[in-house]
N, CA and C of each residue as an Amber inpcrd file, in Angstrom:
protein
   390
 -20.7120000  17.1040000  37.4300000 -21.4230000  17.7970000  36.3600000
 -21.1540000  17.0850000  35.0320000 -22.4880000  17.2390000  34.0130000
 -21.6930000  16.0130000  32.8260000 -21.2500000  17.1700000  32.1030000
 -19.8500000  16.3550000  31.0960000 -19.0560000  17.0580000  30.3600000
 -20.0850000  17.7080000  28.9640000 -19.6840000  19.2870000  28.6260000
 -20.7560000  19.7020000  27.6980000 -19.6420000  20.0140000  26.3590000
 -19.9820000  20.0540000  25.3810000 -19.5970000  21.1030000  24.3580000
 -20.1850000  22.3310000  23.7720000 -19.8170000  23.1300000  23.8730000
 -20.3710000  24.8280000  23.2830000 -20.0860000  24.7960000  21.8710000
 -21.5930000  25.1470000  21.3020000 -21.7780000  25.5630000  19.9600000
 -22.3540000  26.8640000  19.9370000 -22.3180000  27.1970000  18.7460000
 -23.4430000  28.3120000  18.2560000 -24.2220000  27.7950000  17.5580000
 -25.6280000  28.4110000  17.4060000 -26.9530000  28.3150000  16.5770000
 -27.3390000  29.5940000  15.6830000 -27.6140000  29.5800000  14.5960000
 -28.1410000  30.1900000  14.2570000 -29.7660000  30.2660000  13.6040000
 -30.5630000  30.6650000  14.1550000 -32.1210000  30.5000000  13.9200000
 -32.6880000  31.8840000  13.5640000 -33.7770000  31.5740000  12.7960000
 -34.5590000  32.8760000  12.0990000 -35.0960000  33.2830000  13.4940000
 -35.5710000  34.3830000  12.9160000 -36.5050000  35.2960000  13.7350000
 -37.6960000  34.9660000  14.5680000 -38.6340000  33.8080000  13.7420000
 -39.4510000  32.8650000  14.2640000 -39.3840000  31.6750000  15.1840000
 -38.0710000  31.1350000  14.7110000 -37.8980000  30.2190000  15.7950000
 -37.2910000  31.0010000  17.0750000 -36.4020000  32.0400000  17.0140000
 -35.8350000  32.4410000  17.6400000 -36.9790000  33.2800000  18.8730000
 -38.4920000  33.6340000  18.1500000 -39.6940000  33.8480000  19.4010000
 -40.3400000  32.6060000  19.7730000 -40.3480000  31.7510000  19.4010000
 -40.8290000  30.4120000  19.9320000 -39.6810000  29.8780000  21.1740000
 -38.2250000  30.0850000  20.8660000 -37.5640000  29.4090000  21.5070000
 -37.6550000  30.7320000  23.1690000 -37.8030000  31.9460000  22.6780000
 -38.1250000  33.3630000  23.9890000 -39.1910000  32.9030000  24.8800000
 -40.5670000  32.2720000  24.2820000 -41.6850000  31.9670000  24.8550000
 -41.5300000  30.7310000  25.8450000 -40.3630000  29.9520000  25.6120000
 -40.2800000  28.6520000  26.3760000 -39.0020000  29.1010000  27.3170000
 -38.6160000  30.2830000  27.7350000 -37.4640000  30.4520000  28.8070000
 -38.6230000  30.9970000  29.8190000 -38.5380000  30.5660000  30.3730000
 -38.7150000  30.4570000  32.2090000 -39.8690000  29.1170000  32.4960000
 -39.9130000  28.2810000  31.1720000 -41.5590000  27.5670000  31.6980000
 -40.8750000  26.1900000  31.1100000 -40.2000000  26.1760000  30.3470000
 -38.6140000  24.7440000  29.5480000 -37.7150000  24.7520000  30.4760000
 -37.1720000  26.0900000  30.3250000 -35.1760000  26.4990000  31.0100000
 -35.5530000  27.6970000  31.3510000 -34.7130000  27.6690000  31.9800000
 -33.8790000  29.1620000  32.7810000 -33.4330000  30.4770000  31.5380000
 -32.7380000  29.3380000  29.9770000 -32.1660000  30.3580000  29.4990000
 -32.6210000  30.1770000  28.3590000 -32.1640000  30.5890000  26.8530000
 -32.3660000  30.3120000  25.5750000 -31.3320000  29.1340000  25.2570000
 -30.1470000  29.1740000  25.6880000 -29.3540000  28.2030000  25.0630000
 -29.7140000  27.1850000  26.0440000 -30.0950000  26.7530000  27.4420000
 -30.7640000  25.6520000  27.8940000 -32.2660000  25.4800000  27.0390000
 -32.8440000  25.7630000  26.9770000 -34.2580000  26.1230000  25.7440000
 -34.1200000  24.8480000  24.7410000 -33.2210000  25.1580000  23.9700000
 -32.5420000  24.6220000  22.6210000 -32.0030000  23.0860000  22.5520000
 -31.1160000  23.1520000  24.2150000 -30.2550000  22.1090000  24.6530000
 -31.3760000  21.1000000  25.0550000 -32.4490000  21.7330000  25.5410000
 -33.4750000  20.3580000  25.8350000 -34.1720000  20.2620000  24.7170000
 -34.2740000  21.2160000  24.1290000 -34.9790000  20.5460000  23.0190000
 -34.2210000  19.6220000  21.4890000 -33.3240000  19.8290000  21.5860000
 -31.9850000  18.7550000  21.1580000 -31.9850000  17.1830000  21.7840000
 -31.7820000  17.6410000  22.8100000 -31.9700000  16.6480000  23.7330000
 -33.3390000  15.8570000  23.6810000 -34.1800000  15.9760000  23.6510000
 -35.5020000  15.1910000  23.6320000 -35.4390000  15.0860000  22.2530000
 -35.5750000  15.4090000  21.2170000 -35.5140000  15.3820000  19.6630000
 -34.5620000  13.7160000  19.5530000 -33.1520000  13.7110000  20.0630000
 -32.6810000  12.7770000  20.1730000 -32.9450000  11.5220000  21.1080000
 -33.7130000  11.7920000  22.0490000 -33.9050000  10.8810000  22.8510000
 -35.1200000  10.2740000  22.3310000 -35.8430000  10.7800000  21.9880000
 -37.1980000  10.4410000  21.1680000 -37.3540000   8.8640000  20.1810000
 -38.2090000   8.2740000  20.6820000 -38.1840000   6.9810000  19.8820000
 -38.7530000   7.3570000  18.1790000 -39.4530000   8.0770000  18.1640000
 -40.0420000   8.4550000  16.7480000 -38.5510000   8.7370000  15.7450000
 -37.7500000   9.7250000  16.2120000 -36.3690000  10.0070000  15.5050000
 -35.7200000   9.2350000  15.0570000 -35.5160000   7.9200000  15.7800000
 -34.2920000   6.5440000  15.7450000 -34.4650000   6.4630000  14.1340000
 -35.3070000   6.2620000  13.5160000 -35.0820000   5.8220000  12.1750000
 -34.3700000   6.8740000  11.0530000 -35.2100000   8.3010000  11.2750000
 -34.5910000   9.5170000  10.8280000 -33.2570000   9.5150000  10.7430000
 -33.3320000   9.7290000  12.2440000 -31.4590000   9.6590000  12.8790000
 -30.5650000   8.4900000  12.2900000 -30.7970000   7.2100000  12.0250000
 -30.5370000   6.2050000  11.0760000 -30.0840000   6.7080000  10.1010000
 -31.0210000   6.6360000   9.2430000 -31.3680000   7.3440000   8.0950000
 -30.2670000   8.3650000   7.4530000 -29.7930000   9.5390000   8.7530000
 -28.9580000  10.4360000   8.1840000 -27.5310000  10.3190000   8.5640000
 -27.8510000   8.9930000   9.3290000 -25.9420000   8.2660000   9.6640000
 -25.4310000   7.2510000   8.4300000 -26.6110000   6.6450000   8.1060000
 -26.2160000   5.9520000   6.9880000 -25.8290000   6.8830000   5.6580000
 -26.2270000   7.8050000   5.0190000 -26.1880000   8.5450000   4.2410000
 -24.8480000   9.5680000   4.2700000 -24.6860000   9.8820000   5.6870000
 -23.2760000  10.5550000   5.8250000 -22.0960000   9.1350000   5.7170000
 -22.1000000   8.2380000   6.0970000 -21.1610000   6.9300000   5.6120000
 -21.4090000   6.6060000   4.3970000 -22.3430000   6.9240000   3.7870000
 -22.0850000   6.4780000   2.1980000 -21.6810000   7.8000000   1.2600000
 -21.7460000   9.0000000   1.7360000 -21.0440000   9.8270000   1.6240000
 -19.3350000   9.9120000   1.6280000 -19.4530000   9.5550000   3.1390000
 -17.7050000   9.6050000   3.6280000 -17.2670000   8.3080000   2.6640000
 -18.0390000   6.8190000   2.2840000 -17.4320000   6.0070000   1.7670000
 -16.9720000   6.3430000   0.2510000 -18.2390000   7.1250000  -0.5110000
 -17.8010000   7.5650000  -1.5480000 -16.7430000   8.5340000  -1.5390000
 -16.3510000   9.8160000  -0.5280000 -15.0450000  10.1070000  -0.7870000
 -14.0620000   9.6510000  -0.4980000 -14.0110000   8.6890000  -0.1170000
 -12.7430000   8.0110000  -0.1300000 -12.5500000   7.2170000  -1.3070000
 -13.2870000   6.6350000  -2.0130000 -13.0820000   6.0340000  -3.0420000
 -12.7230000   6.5600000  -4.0790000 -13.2640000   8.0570000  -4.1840000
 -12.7270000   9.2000000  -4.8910000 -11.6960000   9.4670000  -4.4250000
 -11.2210000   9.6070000  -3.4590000  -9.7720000   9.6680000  -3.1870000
  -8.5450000   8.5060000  -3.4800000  -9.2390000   7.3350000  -3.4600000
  -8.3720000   6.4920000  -3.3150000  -7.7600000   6.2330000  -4.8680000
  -8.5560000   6.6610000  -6.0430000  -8.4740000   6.7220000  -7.5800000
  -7.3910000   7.9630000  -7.7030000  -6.5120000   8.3450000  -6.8900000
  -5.8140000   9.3330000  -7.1340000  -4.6210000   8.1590000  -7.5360000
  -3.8450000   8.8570000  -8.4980000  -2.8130000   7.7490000  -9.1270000
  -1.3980000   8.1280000  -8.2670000  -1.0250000   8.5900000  -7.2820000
   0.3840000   8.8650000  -6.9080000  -0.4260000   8.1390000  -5.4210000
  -1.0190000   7.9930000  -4.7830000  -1.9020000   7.6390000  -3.9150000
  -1.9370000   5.4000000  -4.2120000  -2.2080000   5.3430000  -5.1230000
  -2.5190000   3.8170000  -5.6370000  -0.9060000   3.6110000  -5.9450000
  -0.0120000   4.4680000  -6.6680000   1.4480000   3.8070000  -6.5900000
   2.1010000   3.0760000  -5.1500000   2.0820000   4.9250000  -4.2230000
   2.1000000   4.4650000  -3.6360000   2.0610000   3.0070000  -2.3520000
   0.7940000   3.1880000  -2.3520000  -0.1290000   1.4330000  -1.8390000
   0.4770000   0.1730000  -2.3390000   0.3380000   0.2690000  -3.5080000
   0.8050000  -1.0810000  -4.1590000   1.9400000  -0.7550000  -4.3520000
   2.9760000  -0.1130000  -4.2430000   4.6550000  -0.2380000  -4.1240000
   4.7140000  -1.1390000  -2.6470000   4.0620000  -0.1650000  -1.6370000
   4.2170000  -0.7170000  -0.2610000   3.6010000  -2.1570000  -0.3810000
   2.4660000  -2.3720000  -0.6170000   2.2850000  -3.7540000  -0.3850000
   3.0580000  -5.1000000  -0.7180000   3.5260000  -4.3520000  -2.5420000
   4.4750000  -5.6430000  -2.8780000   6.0880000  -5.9080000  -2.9430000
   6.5510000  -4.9430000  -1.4120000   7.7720000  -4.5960000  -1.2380000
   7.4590000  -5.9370000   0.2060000   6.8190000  -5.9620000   0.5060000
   6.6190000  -7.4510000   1.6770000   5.7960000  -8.3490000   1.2030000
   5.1860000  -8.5020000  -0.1960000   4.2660000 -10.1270000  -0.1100000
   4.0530000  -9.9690000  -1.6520000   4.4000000 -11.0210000  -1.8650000
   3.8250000 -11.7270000  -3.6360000   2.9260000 -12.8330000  -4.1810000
   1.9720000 -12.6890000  -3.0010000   0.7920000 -13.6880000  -3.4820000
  -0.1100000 -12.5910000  -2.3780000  -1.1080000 -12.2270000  -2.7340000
  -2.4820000 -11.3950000  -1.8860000  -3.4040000 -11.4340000  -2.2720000
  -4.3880000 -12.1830000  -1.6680000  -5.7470000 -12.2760000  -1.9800000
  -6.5070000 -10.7720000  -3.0310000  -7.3570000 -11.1360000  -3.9300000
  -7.8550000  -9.6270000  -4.3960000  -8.4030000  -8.8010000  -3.7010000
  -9.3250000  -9.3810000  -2.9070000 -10.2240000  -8.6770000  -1.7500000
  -9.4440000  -8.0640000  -0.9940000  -8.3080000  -8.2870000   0.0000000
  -6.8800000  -7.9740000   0.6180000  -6.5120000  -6.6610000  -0.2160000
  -6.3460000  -6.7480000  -1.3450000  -5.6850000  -5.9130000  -2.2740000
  -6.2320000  -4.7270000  -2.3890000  -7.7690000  -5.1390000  -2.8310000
  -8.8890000  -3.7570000  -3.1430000  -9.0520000  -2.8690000  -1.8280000
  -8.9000000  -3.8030000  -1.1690000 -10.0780000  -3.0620000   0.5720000
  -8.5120000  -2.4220000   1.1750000  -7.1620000  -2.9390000   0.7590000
  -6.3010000  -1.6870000   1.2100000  -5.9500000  -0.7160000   0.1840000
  -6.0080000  -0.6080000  -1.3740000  -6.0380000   0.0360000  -1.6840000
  -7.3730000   0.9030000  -1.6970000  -8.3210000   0.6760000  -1.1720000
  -9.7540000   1.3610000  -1.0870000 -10.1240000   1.8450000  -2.1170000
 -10.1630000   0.8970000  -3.2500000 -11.0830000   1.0180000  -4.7400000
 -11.4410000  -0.2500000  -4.8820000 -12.9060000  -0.3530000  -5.7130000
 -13.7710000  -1.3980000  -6.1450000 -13.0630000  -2.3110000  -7.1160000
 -13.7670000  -3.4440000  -7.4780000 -13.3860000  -4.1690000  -8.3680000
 -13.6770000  -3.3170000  -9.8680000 -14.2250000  -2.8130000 -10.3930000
 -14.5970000  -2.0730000 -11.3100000 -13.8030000  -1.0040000 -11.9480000
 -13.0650000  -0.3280000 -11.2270000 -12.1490000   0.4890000 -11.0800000
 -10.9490000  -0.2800000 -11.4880000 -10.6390000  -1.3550000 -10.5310000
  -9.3220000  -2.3890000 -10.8980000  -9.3400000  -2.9020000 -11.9080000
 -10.2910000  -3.4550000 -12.6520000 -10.1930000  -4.5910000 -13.2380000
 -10.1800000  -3.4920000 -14.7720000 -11.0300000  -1.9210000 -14.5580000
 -10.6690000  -0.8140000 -16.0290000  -9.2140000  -0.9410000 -15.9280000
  -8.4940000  -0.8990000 -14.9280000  -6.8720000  -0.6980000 -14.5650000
  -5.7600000  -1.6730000 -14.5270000  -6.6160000  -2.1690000 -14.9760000
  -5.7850000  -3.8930000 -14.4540000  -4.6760000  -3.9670000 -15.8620000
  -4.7960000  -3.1280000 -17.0910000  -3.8960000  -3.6340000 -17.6050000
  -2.1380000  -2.6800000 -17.6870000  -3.1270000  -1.5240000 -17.6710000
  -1.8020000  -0.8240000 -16.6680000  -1.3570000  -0.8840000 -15.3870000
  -2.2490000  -1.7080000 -14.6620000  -1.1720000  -2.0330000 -13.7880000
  -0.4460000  -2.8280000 -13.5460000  -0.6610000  -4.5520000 -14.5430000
   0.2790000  -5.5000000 -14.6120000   1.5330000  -4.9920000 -15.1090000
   1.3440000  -4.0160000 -15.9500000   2.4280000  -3.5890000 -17.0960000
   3.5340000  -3.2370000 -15.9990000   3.0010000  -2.0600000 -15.4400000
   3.5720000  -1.0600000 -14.4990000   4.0360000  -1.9300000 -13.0110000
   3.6450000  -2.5920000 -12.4770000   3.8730000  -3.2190000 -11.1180000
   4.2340000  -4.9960000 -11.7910000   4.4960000  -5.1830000 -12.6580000
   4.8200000  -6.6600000 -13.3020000   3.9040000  -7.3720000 -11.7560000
   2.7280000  -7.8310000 -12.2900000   1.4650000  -8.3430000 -11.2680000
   0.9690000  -9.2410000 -11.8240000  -0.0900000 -10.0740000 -11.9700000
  -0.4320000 -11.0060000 -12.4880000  -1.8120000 -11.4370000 -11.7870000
  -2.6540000 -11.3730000 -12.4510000  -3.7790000 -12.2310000 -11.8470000
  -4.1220000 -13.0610000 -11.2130000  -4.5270000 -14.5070000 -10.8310000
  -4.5090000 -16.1780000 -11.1710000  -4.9650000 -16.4470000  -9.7630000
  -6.1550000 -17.0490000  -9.9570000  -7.0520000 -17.6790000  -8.6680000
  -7.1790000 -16.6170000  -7.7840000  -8.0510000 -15.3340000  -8.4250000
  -8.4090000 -14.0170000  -7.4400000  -7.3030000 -14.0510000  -6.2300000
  -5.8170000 -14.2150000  -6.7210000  -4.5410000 -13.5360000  -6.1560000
  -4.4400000 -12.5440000  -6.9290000  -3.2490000 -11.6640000  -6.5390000
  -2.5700000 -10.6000000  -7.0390000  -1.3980000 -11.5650000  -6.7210000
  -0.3050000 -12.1610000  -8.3820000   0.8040000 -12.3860000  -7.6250000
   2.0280000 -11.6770000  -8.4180000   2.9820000 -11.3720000  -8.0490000
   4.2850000 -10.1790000  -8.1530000   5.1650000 -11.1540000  -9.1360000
   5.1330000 -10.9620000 -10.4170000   6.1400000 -11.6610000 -11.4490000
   7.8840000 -11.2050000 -11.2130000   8.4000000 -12.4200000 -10.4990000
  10.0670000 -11.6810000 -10.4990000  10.7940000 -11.7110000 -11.6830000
């Protein structure tokens, strides 16, 4: 049998007689009713782009909160304590994509953070002034 997951639905009144009219002639039940019609909705070549469409948008979502997250300042100490407790030369790109903030963000920050982490710029390194 294939493995399922159980949800609930909640539907108006209207869909909820459209979905009554298609049990015994779709499915057996209302929640088989629903499940095929889920099911074909997704299987459907017309959808693929839709369905696209609203995966890309939830990742640029999820990407923007993280970037909002990652601008948290006990969060960025963090990171860059850890990073330059093992290495004193790191590419910038290296730097940004583990601390998960843009260049834009860094470079507003860049002068509190040489101050604060004694860091240094020079040939898109980050390097650790001893």
């Amino acid at each position: 049998m294939t493995e399922t997951t159980r949800t609930t639905v909640t539907l108006t009144p209207n869909y909820m007689d459209k979905i009554e009219e298609l049990v015994g002639a779709f499915a057996t039940t209302k929640a088989q009713v629903i499940s095929k019609i889920v099911e074909k909705f997704f299987d459907s070549p017309e959808n693929l782009a839709l369905i696209e469409n609203l995966r890309k948008e939830k990742k640029k979502k999820e990407d923007q909160r993280i970037k909002e997250e990652a601008k948290n300042p006990a969060l960025i100490d963090k990171r860059i304590t850890n990073v330059l407790t093992s290495a004193n030369k790191i590419p910038i790109d290296s730097f940004l994509t583990y601390l998960k903030i843009d260049i834009e963000f860094f470079y507003d920050n860049l002068p509190k953070l040489k101050e604060k982490y004694k860091i240094r710029l020079v040939n898109n390194k980050i390097i650790k002034i001893k």
